[in-house]
C-alpha positions in Angstrom: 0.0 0.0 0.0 2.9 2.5 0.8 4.2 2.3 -2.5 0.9 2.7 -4.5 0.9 5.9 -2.3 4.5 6.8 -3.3 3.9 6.3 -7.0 0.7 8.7 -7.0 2.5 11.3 -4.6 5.7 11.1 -7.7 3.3 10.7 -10.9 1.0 14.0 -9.2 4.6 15.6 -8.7 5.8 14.8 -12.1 2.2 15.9 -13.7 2.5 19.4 -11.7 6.2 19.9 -13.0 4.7 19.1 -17.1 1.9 21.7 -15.8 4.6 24.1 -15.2 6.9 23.9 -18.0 3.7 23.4 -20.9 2.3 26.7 -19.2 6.0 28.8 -19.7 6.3 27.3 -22.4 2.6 28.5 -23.7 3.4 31.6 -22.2 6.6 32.6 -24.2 4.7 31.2 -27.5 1.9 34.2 -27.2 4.4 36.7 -26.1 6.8 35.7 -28.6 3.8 36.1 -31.2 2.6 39.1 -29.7 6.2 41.1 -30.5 6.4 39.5 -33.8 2.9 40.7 -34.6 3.5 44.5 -33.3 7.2 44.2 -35.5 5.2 43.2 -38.9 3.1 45.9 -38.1 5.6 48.5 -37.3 7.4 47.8 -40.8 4.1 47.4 -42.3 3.3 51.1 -41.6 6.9 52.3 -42.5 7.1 50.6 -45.6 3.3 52.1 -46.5 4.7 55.5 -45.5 8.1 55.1 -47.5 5.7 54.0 -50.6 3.5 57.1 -49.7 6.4 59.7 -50.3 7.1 58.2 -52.9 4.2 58.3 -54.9 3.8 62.0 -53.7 7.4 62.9 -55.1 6.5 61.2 -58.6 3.7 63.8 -58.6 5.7 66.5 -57.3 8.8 65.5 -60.1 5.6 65.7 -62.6 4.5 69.0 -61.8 8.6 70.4 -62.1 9.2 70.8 -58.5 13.3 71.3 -57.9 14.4 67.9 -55.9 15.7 69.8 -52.6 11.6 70.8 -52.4 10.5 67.3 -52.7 13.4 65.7 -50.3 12.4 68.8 -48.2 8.7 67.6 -48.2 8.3 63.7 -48.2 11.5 63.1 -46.4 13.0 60.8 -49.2 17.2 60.9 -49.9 19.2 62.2 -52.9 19.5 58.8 -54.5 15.6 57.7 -53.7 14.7 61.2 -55.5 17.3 60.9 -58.1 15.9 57.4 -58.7 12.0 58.9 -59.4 13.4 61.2 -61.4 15.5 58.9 -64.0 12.3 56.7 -63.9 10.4 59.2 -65.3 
């Protein structure tokens, strides 16, 4: 009989410590999704920005603004505005 009871008492401890390691394990799973998710959507929103200017400096090139204007206004670099302009 003391052994049955020794067996439960170690299977209940060995259950609690799966409990334990499934739930951190669960635990850094949503929190590792949870900064992945707000990273995708942080470089979601700079990339739609970044395509933004750009479209707005194609318009800009198209209406004969200078390029130090349109660097001035969307933010975008010599080379990305040098770029717009040799695509055009």
């Amino acid at each position: 009989m003391k052994q049955v009871e020794e067996r439960y008492i170690s299977f209940e401890a060995s259950k609690m410590a799966y409990r334990d390691i499934k739930n951190s394990v669960d635990t850094a799973k949503r929190e590792g999704i949870e900064i992945g998710m707000k990273k995708g959507r942080e470089e979601g929103r700079a990339e739609g920005m970044n395509l933004r200017s750009l479209e707005i400096a194609r318009k800009m090139l198209a209406k004969g603004m200078d390029e130090a204007s349109i660097m001035d206004m969307t933010g975008l670099t010599v080379e990305e505005t040098k770029m717009l302009k040799a695509e055009m």
